[in-house]
C-alpha positions in Angstrom: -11.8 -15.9 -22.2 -10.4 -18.6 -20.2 -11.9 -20.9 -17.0 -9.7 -18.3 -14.7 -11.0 -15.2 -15.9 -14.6 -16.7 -15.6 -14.1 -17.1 -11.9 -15.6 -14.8 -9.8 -13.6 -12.6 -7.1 -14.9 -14.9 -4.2 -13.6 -17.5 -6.1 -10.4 -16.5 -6.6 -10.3 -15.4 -2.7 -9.9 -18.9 -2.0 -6.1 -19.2 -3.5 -5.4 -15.8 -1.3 -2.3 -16.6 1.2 -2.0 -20.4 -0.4 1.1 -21.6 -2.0 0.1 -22.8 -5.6 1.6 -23.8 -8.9 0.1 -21.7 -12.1 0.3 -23.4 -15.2 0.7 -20.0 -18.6 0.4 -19.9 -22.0 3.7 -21.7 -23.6 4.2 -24.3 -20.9 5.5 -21.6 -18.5 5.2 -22.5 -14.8 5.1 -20.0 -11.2 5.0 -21.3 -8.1 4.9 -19.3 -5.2 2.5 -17.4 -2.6 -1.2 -15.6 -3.4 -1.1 -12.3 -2.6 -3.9 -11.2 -3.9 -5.8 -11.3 -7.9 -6.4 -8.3 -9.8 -10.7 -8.5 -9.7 -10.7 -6.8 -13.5 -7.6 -9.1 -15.2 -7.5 -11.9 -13.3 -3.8 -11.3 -13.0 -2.3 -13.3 -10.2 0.3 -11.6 -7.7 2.7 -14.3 -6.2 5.2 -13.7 -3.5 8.6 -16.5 -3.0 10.8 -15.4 0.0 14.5 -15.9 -1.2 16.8 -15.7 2.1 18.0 -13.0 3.3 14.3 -11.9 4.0 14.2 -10.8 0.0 10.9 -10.7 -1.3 10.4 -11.7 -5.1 7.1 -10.8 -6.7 5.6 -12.1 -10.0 2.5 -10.9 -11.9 0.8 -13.9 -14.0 -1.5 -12.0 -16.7 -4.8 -13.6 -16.3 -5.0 -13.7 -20.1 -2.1 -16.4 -19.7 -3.3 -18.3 -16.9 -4.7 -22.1 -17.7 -4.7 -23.9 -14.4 -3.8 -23.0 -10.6 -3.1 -25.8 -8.3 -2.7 -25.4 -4.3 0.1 -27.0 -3.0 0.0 -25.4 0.7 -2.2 -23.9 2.7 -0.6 -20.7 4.5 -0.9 -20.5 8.3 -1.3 -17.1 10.6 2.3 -16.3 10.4 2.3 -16.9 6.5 -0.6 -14.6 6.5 0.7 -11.9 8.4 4.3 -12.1 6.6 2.4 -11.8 3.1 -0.4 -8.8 4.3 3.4 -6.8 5.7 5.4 -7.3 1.9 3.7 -3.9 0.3 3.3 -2.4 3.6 5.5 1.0 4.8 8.2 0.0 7.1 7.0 3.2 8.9 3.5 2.4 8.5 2.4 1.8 12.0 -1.1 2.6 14.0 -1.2 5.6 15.9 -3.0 6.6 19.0 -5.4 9.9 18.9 -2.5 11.4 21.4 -0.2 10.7 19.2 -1.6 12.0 15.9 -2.9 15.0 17.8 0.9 15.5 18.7 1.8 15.2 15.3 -0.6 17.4 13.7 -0.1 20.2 16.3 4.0 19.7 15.6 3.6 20.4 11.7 0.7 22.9 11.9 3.5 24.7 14.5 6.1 24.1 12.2 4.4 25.5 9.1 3.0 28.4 10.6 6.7 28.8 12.0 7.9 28.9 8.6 5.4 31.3 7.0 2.8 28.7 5.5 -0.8 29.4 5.7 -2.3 26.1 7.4 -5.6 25.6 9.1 -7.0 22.9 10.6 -10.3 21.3 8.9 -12.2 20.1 12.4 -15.3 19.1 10.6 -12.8 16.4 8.4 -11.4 14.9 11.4 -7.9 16.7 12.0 -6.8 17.5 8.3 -5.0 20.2 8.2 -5.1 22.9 4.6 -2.2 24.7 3.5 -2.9 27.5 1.2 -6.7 26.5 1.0 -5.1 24.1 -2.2 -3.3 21.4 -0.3 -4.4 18.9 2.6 -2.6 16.9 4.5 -4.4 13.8 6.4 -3.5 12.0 9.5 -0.7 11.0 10.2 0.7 14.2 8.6 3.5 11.9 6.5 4.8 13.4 2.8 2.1 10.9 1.8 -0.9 12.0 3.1 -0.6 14.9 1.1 -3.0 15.8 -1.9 -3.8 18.8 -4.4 -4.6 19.3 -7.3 -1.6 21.9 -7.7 1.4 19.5 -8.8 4.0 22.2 -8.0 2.5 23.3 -4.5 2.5 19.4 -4.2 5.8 18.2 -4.6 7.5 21.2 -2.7 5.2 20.5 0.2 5.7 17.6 0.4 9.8 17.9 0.2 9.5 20.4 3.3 7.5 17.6 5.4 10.0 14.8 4.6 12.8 17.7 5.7 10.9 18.1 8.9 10.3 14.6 9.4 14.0 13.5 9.0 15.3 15.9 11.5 12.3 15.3 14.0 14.6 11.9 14.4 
């Protein structure tokens, strides 16, 4: 085990959002942005930002790491570009309005179409299809879960159908 891997995960927290340079195994070198360290590897995620707002990512294996230097310390826009990378383009907060709009819409819509959904009030708005699939706020393809894969899947293909022609 090597001086990375003995680290702990508030040490490594320190390199998060920080431009560094890793030295690997076979004189390999990555520069680029922390993202964030696996806490069980000690694997290293690293954002560079080509133009054309193009993201690249690289994973350094913590096995292979054997030095990280800083080179920059990231500032509040650096942050905020680099928490956005992995993020949903549609990912955005909602209002209680809004995801009571939403949930209403789809329990309509699937009660329109013949699907069995009720409305879980005691798990804050989820709403159960079939009493073997739920679907939590905000109602996306996503938020979908079951241990059915089948029920799954076609569900969620019938809520990215209703999505796309809500717009």
């Amino acid at each position: 085990m090597n001086d990375w891997q003995k680290k702990s995960p508030l040490d490594w927290e320190t390199y998060l959002n920080k431009m560094v340079k890793v030295a690997a195994v076979e004189k390999l070198e990555y520069e680029g942005w922390v993202v964030t360290v696996d806490p069980v590897t000690a694997s290293i995620v690293l954002a560079t930002f080509l133009e054309d707002d193009k993201v690249s990512i690289s994973v350094v294996l913590g096995h292979a790491v054997q030095e990280v230097v800083i080179l920059k310390e990231g500032d509040d826009e650096m942050r905020q570009r680099l928490s956005s990378i992995f993020t949903p383009e549609e990912s955005k907060a909602y209002s209680p309005e809004e995801l009571e709009k939403r949930k209403n819409s789809l329990k309509t819509w699937l009660e329109t179409n013949h699907i069995p959904v009720t409305e879980q009030s005691e798990s804050g708005g989820r709403l159960c299809v079939a009493g073997v699939l739920t679907i939590d706020p905000p109602y996306g393809p996503e938020e979908c879960s079951s241990s059915n894969e089948i029920i799954l899947s076609r569900v969620q293909g019938l809520i990215q159908g209703y999505l796309q022609k809500q717009q």
